[in-house]
ROLOTOR-991484 format. One record per atom (N, C-alpha, C): x, y, z; residue in three letters. Coordinates in steps of 0.001 Angstrom, whole numbers, padded with zeros to 6 digits, always signed. Layout:
<rs>
XYZALA;...
</rs>
This chain:
<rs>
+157538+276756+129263UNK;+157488+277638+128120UNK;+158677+277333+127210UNK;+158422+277440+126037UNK;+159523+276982+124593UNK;+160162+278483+124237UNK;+161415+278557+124815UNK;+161992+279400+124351UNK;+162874+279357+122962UNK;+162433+280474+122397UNK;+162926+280280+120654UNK;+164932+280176+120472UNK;+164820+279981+119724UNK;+166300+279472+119325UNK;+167088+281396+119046UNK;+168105+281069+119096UNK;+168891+283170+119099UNK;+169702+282354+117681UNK;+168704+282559+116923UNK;+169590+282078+115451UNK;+169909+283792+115201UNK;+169817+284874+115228UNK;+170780+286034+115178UNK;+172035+285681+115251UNK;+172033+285557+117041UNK;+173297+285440+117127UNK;+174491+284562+117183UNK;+173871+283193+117056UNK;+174057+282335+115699UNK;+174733+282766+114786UNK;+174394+283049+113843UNK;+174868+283277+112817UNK;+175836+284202+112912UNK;+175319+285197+114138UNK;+176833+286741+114140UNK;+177884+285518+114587UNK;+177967+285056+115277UNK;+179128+284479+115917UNK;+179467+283402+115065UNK;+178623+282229+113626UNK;+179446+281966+112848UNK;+180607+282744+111483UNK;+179728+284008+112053UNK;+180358+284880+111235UNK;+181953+285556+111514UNK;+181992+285788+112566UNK;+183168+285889+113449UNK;+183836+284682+113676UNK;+183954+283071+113166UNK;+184311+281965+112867UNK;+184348+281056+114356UNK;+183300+281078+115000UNK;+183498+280381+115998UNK;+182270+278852+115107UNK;+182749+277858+115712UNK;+182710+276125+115545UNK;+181224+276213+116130UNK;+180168+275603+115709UNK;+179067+274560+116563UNK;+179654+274948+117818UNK;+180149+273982+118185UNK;+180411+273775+119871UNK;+180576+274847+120380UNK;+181837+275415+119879UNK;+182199+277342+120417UNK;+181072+278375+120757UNK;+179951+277951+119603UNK;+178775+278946+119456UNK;+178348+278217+120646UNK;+177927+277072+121030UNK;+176417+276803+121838UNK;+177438+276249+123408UNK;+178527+276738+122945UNK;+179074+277159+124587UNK;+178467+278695+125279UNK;+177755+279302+124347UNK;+176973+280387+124785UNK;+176087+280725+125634UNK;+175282+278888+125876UNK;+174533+279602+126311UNK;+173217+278226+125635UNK;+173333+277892+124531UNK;+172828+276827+123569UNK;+172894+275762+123565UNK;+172011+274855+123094UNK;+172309+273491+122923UNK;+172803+273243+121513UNK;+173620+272256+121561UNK;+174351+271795+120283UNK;+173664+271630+118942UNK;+172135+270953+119526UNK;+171643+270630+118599UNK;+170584+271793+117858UNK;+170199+272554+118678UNK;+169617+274399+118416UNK;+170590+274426+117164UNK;+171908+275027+117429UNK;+173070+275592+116923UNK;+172815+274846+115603UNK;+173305+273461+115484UNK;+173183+272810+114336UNK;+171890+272831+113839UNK;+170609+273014+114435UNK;+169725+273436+113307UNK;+169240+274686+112669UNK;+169849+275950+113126UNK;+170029+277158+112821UNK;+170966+277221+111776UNK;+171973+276756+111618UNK;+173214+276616+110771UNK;+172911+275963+109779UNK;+172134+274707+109981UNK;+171516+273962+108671UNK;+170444+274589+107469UNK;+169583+275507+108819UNK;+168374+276295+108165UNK;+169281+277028+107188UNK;+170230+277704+108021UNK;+170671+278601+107165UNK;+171197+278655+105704UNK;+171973+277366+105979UNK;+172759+276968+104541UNK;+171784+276368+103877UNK;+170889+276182+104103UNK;+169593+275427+103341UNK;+169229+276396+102386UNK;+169073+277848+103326UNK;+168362+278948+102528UNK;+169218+279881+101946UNK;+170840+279565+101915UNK;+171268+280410+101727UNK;+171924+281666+102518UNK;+171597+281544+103473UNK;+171390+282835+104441UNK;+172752+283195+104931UNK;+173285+284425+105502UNK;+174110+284406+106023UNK;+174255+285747+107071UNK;+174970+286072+107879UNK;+174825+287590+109127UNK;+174625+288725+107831UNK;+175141+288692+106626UNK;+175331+290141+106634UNK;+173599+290316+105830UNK;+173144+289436+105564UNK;+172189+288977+104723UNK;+170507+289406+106151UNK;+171290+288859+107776UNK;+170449+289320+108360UNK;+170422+290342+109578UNK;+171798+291141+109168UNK;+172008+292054+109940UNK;+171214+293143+110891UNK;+170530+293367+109800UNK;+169460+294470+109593UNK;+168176+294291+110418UNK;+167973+292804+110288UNK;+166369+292214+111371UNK;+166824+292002+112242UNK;+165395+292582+113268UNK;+165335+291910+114535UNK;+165501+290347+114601UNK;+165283+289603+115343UNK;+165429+287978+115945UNK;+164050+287113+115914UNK;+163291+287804+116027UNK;+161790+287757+115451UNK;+161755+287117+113962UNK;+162046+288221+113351UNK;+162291+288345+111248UNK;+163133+286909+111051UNK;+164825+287040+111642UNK;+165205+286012+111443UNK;+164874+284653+111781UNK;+164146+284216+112792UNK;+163780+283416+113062UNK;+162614+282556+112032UNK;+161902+283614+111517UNK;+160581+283653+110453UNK;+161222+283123+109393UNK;+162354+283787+109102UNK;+163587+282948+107417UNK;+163536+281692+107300UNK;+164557+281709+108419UNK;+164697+280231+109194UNK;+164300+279187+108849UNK;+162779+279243+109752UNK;+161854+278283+110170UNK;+160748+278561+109668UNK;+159879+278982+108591UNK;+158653+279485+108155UNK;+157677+278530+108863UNK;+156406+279334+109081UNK;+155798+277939+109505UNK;+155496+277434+110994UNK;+156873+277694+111789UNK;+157097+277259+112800UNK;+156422+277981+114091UNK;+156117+276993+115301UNK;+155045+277856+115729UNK;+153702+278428+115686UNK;+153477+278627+114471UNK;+151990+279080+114316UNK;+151266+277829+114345UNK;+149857+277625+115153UNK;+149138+276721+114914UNK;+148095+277060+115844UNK;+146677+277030+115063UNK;+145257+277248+116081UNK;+145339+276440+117234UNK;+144639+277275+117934UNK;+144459+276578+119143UNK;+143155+275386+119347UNK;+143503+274065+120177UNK;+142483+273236+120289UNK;+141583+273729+121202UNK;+142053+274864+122311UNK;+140540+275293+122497UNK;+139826+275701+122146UNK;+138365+275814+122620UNK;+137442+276800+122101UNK;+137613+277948+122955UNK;+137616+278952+122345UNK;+138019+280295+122727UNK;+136668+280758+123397UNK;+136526+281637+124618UNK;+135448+282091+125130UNK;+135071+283424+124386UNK;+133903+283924+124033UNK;+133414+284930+124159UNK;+134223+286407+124584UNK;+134800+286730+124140UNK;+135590+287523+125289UNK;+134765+288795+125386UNK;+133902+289365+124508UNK;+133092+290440+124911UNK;+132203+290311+126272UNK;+131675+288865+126729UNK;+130510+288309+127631UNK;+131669+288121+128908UNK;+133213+287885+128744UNK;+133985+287528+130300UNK;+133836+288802+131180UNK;+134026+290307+130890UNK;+134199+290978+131722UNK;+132885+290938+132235UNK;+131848+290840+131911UNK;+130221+290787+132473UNK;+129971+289335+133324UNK;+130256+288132+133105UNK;+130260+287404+133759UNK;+131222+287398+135071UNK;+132548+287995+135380UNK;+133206+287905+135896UNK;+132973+289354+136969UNK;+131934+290524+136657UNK;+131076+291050+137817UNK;+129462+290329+137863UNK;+129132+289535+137222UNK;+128381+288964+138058UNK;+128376+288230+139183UNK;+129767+287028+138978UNK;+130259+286439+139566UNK;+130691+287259+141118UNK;+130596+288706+141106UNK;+131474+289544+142233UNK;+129972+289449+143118UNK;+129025+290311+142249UNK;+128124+290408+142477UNK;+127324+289429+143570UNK;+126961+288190+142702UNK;+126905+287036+143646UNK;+127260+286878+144746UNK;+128921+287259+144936UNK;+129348+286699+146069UNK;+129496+287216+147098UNK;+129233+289134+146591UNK;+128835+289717+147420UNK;+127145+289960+148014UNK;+126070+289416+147356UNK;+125204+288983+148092UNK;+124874+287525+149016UNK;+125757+286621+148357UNK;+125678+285789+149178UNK;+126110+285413+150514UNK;+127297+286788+150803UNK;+128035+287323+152065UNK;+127082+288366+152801UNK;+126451+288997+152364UNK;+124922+289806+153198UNK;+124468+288420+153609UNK;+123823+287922+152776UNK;+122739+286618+153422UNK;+123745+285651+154879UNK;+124364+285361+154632UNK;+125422+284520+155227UNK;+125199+285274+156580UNK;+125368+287231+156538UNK;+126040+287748+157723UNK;+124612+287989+158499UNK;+123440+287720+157907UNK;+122077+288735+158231UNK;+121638+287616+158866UNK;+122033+285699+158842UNK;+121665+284845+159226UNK;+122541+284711+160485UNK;+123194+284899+160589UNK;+124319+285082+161785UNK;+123808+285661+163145UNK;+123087+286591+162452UNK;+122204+287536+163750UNK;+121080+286931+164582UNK;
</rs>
């Protein structure tokens, strides 16, 4: 799983004047750090600018774009899974009668 970048706190902590390195001694990779910092000055951005949002919001500033993309599957039916998935019970609980009635 792709865990998202903490450009929040990022930015709180370039704000409080800690270095690249200082910041992604946090916890980060160097290169996260430097592309949060780049986004930022790209857009302008700065802590007091994203104080206010969640990490979610800021992230969305950021990186527009990023992340979203349809999926290459084909998506099932999802009204027809819960019905197929007691048929499927169904089945297997008659096919366990037959199984036990042949036994005898």
């Amino acid at each position: 799983m792709v865990r998202k970048i903490k450009a929040k706190l990022v930015l709180r902590l370039r704000s409080e004047g800690l270095t690249g390195r200082q910041i992604a001694a946090q916890g980060m990779s160097r290169t996260s750090v430097a592309m949060v910092l780049d986004a930022a000055d790209g857009e302008g951005i700065g802590w007091d600018d994203v104080a206010a949002f969640d990490e979610a919001d800021v992230h969305a500033r950021l990186f527009p774009g990023r992340g979203e993309h349809d999926s290459v599957h084909a998506q099932p039916d999802w009204e027809k899974v819960p019905l197929d998935r007691d048929r499927r019970r169904q089945h297997a609980r008659t096919d366990r009668r037959v199984q036990l009635s042949r036994r005898r």
